[in-house]
C-alpha positions in Angstrom: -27.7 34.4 -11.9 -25.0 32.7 -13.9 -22.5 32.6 -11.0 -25.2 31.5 -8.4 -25.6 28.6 -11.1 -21.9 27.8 -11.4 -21.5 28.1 -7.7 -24.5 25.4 -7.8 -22.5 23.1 -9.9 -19.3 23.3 -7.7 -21.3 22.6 -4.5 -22.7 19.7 -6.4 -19.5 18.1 -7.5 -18.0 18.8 -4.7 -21.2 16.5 -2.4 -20.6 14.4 -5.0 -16.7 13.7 -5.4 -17.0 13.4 -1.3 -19.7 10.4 -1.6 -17.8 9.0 -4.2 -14.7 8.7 -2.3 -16.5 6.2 0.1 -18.2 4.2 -2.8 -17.0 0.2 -2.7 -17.0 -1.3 -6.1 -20.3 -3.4 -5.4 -21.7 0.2 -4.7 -20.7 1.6 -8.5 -21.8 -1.7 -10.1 -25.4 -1.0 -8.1 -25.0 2.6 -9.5 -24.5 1.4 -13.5 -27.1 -1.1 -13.0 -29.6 1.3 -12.1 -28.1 4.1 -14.7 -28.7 1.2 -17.5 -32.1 0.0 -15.9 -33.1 3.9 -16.3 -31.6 4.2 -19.6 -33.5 1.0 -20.7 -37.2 1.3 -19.2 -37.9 5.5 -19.3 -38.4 7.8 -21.7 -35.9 10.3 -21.1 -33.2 7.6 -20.4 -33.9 6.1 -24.2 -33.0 9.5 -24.9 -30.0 9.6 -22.9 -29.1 6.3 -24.9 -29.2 7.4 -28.2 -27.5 10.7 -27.4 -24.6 8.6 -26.2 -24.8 6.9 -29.1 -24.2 9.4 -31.5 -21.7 10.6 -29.7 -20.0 7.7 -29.0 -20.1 7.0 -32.2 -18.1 10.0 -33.4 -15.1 9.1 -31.0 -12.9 8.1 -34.1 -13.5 11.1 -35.8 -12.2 13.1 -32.5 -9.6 10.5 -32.0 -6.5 13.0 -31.4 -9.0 15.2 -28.9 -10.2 11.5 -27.6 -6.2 10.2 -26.4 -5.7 13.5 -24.9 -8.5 12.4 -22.0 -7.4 8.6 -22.3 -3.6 9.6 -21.9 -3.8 12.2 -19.5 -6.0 9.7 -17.1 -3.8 6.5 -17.6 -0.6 9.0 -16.7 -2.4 9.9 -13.7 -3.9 6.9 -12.8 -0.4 4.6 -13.5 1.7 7.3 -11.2 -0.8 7.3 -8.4 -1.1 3.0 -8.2 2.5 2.6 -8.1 3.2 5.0 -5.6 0.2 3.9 -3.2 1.6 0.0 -4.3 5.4 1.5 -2.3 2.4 2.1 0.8 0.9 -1.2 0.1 3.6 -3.3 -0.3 5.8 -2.1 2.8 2.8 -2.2 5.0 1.9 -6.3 3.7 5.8 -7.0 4.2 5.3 -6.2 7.7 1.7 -7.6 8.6 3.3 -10.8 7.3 6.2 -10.7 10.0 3.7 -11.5 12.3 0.2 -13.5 13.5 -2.3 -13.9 15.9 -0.6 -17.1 17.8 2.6 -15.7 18.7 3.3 -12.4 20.9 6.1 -10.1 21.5 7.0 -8.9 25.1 9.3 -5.5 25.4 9.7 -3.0 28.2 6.5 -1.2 28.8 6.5 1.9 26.5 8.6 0.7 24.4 7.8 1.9 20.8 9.9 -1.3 18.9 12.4 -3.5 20.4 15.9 -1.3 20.1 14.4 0.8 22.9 13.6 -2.2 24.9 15.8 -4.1 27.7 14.7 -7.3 29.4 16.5 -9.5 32.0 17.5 -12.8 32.7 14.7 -12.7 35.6 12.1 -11.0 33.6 12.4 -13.5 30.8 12.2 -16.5 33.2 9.0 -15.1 34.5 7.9 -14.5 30.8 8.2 -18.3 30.4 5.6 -19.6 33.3 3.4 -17.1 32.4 0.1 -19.0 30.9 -0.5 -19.2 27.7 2.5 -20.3 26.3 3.2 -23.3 24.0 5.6 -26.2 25.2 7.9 -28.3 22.8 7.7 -32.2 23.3 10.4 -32.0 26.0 7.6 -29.7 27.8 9.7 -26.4 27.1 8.1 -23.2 26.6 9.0 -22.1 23.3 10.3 -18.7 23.6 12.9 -17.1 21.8 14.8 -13.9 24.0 16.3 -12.0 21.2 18.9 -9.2 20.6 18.3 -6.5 18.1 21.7 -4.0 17.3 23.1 -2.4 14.3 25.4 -2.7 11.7 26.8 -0.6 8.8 27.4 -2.5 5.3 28.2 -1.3 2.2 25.0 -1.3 -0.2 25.2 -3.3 -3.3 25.7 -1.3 -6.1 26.6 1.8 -5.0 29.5 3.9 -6.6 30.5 6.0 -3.8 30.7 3.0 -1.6 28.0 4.3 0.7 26.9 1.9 3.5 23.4 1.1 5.4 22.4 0.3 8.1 21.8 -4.1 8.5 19.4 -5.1 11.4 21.1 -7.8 13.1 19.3 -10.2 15.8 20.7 -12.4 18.5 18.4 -15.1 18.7 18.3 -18.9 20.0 16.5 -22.3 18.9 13.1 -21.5 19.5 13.7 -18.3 16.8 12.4 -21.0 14.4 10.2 -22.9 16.5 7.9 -19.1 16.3 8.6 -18.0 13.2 7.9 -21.4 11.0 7.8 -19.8 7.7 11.5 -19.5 8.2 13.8 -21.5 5.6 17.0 -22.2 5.3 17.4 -21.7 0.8 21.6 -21.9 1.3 24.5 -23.4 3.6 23.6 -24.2 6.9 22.4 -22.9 10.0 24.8 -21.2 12.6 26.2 -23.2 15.2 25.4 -21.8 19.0 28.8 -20.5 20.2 30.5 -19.8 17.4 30.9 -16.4 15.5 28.5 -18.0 12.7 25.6 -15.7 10.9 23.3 -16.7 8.4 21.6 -13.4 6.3 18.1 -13.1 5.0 17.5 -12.8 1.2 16.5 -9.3 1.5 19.5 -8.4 2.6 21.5 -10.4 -0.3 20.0 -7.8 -2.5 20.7 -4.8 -0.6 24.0 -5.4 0.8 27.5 -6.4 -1.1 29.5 -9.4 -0.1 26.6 -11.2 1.6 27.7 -15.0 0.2 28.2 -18.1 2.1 31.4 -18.7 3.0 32.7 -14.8 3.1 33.4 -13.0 6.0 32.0 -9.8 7.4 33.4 -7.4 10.9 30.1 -7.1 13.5 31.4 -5.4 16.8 35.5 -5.4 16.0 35.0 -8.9 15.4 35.0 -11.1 12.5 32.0 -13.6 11.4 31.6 -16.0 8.8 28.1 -16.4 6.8 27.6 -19.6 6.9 23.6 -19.7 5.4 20.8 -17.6 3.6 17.2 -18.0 4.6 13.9 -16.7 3.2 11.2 -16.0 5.2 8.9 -13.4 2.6 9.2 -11.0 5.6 10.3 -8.2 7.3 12.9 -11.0 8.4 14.6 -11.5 5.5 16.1 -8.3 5.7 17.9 -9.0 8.9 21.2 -11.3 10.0 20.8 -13.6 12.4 23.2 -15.1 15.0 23.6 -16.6 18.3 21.8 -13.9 20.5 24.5 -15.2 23.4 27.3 -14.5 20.9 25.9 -11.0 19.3 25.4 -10.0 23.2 29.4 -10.7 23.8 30.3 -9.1 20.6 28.2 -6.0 21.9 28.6 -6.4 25.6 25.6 -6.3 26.1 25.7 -9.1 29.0 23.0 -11.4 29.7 20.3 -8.7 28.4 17.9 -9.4 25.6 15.9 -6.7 24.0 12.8 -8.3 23.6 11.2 -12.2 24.0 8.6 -13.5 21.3 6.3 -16.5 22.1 4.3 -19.2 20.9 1.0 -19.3 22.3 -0.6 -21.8 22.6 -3.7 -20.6 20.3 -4.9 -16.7 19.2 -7.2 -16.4 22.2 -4.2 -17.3 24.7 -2.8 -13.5 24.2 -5.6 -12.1 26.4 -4.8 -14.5 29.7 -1.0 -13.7 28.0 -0.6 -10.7 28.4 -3.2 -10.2 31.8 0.0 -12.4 33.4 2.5 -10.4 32.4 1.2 -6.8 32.8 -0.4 -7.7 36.6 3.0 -9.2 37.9 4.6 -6.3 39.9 8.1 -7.6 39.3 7.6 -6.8 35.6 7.4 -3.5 33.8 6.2 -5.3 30.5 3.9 -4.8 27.6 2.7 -8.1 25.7 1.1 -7.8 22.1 0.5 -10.2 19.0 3.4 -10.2 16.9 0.8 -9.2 14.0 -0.2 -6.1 15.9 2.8 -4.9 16.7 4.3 -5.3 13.1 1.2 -3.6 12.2 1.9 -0.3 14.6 5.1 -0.5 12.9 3.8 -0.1 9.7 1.5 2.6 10.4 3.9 5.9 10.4 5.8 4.8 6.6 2.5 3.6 5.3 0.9 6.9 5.9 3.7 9.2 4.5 3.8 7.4 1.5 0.4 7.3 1.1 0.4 11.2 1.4 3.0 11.9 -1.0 0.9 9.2 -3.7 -1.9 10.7 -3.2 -0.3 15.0 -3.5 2.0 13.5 -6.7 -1.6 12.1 -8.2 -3.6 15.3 -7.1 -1.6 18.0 -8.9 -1.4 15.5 -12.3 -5.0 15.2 -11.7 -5.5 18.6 -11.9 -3.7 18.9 -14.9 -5.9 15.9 -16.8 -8.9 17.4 -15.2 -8.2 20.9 -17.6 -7.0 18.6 -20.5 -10.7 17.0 -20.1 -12.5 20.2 -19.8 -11.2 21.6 -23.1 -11.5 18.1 -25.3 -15.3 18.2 -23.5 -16.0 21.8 -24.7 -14.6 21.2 -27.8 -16.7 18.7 -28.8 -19.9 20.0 -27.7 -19.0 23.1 -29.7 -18.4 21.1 -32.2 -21.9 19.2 -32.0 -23.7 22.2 -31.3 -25.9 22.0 -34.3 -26.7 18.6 -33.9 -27.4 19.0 -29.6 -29.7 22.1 -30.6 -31.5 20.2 -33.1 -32.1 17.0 -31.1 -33.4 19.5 -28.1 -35.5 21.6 -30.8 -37.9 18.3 -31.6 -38.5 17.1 -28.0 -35.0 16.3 -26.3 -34.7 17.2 -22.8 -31.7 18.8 -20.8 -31.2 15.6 -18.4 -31.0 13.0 -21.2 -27.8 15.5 -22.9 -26.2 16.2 -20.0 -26.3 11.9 -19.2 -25.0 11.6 -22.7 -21.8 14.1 -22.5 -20.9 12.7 -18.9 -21.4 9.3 -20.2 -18.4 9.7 -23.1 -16.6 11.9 -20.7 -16.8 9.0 -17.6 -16.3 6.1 -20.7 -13.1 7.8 -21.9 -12.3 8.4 -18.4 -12.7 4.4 -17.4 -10.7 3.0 -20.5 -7.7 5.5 -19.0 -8.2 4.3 -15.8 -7.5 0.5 -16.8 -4.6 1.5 -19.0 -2.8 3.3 -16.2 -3.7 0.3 -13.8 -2.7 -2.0 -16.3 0.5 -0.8 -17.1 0.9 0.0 -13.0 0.1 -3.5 -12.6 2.7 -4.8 -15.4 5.8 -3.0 -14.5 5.6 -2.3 -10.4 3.5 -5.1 -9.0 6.6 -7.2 -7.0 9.1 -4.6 -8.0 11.5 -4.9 -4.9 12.8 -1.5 -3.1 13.5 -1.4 0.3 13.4 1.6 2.5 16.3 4.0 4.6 15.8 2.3 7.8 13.4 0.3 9.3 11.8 1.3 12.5 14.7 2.5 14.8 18.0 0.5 12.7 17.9 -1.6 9.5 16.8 -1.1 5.7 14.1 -3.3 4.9 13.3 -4.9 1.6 9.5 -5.2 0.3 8.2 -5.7 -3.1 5.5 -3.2 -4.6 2.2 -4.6 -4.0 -0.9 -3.7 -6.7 -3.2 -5.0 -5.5 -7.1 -5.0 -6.5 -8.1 -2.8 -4.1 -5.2 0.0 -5.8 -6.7 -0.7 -8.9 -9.9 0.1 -7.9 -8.8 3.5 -6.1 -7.3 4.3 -9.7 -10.3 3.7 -11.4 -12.5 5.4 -9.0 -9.7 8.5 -9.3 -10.4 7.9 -13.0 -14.0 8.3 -13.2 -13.4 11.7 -10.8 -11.5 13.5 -13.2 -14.3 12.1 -16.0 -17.0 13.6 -14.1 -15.6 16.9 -13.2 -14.2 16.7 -17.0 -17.5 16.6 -18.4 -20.0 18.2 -15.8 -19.4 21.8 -17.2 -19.7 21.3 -20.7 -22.4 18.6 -20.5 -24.4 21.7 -18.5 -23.8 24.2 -21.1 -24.7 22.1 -24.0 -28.1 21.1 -22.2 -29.1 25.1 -21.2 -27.6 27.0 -24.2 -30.6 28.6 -26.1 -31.7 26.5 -29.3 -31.2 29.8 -31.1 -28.1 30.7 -29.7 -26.4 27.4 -30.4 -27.3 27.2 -34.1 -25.9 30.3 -34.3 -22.6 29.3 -33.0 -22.3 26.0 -35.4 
């Protein structure tokens, strides 16, 4: 009997951690509010409340047992946001790179633009496709770009290791479809000339990045003549003349991919129809926001996985520590639950009651750990190995409310399953039994 009623309880945490998990926060407000609107208008709910009053009440005298829950939470709660912030933060660096009224065109199946290889020919054709946006002089803003590689030695390393710099070969219109693009330092390069300007991002990650020094790209030497910031997947890279880096390269009159502007968002449809029915192409046309996105998707999900396995095995751990305060104290209350269910109580309004200072201990450990998360990683800049096929990229972390929220809800698990055990046992242990054990 007693194991068919703990395999009970399991089956019901276990229904009940998997609904939780898809709860928004307006759906655990709705829950409270109809906890406190039972709490307030029935019977055994007024008993409920003044159970969880008396215990609540006794928290400073269990203070040491109390910190033990609060601690082991925040710990949890604080390692889990600022890993998941690594997955959010990457993933908004790259949905900024792009938006919904500019595409890119590569090589169809191409999975990013190093893989990619389009002519002169196919670039013309890419230009009187409809859709895109014209200058004043009536010219279709288009910018045929380069993307190749180049080792430089990481700032602040001792071993003088080197990464991996994403350099792009690009032209005027670079600007013209990517706006947000500044020039903070210097000037811009000058078409023709072995001139590169860098990206803030890569300031921080590389050594010797300045204005005015010099740096070896294909046997040949450049001189950085500017920074810019974009806030970006951008700023990581080094930009050039794309007919220069091609020379430097030999890589001839071939561009790796072509980015537009369209003329609006809804252009991309008619867009990319063009390009994907000519027979002369072998091209693949997507918003620049989609395809930063898919780019996204495969670092994003990793890190996401190992947040989520680092915050499951502490979780475990703060879900014992929990257990053991929980049965502590009701031991320690025994007497008092025994006597409360002796003149009337009932088992629902003590069971309410433990799981209530279990889930409130539980929720002030949750905002500590998202609090401190919040304070020392939100904007924390890292960058990553590579990104996609060559180049690191630099990203800050990103907490953001939604993070906090999946703390907090990971907060209130390990609350629930803390204090589900002990709240049962304190609610069906005999009246005889537990004044015995006081």
């Amino acid at each position: 009997m007693k194991f068919l009623k703990n395999f009970g309880l399991v089956l019901l945490m276990v229904v009940l951690l998997a609904g939780w998990v898809l709860v928004p926060w307006y759906g655990a407000l709705a829950l409270a509010v109809l906890l406190a609107l039972w709490m307030l208008l029935f019977r055994s709910g007024a008993q409920a409340r003044s159970v969880t009053a008396v215990g609540i009440s006794t928290l400073t005298q269990r203070i040491g047992s109390s910190a033990v829950i609060v601690v082991g939470i925040a710990g949890v709660v604080g390692v889990l946001v600022a890993l998941l912030a690594m997955a959010e933060g990457y993933a908004q660096t790259l949905r900024n790179s792009g938006s919904e009224d500019t595409a890119i065109v590569m090589r169809g199946a191409s999975a990013n633009e190093v893989s990619s290889s389009l002519s002169r020919e196919d670039i013309v054709q890419i230009e009187q496709a409809p859709g895109v946006a014209r200058n004043a002089k009536g010219e279709p803003i288009l910018s045929a770009e380069t993307v190749v590689a180049a080792n430089l030695p990481v700032r602040g390393s001792e071993t003088a290791d080197t990464g991996s710099a994403q350099v792009r070969g690009i032209g005027e219109a670079a600007f013209a479809v990517r706006p947000n693009v500044k020039i903070v330092e210097g000037k811009s390069f000058q078409p023709g000339l072995r001139e590169i300007i860098v990206g803030k991002g890569a300031v921080r990650q590389f050594e010797g990045l300045k204005v005015g020094a010099s740096l070896k790209l294909g046997n040949q030497p450049w001189t950085i003549v500017g920074v810019f910031a974009s806030g970006d997947a951008m700023e990581s890279e080094l930009w050039a003349d794309a007919n220069v880096v091609n020379d430097a390269y030999k890589r001839g009159a071939a561009r790796n991919s072509a980015t537009v502007k369209l003329e609006n968002a809804a252009a991309v449809k008619a867009f990319s129809a063009a390009l994907e029915g000519n027979p002369q192409l072998k091209v693949k046309a997507t918003t620049t926001l989609a395809f930063f996105a898919k780019q996204s998707e495969g670092m994003t999900k990793m890190l996401r996985i190992i947040g989520l396995t680092v915050g499951g095995i502490m979780a475990v751990g703060a879900v014992f520590g929990a257990l053991n305060t929980m049965f502590a104290a009701v031991a320690t209350r025994a007497r008092e639950i025994a006597t409360l269910r002796a003149i009337g109580f009932r088992g629902l309004p003590v069971v309410v009651a433990v799981m209530l200072e279990t889930t409130l201990l539980a929720l002030i450990g949750g905002l500590v750990g998202g609090f401190v998360a919040w304070l020392l990683f939100n904007g924390y800049e890292a960058s990553t190995m590579s990104a996609g096929a060559v180049g690191k990229l630099s990203f800050n972390l990103a907490v953001s409310p939604g993070l906090l929220w999946e703390g907090i809800k990971w907060a209130l698990a390990i609350g629930f399953i803390g204090g589900l055990f002990p709240a049962v046992r304190a609610a069906s242990l005999p009246v005889t039994t537990a004044l015995r054990e006081a």
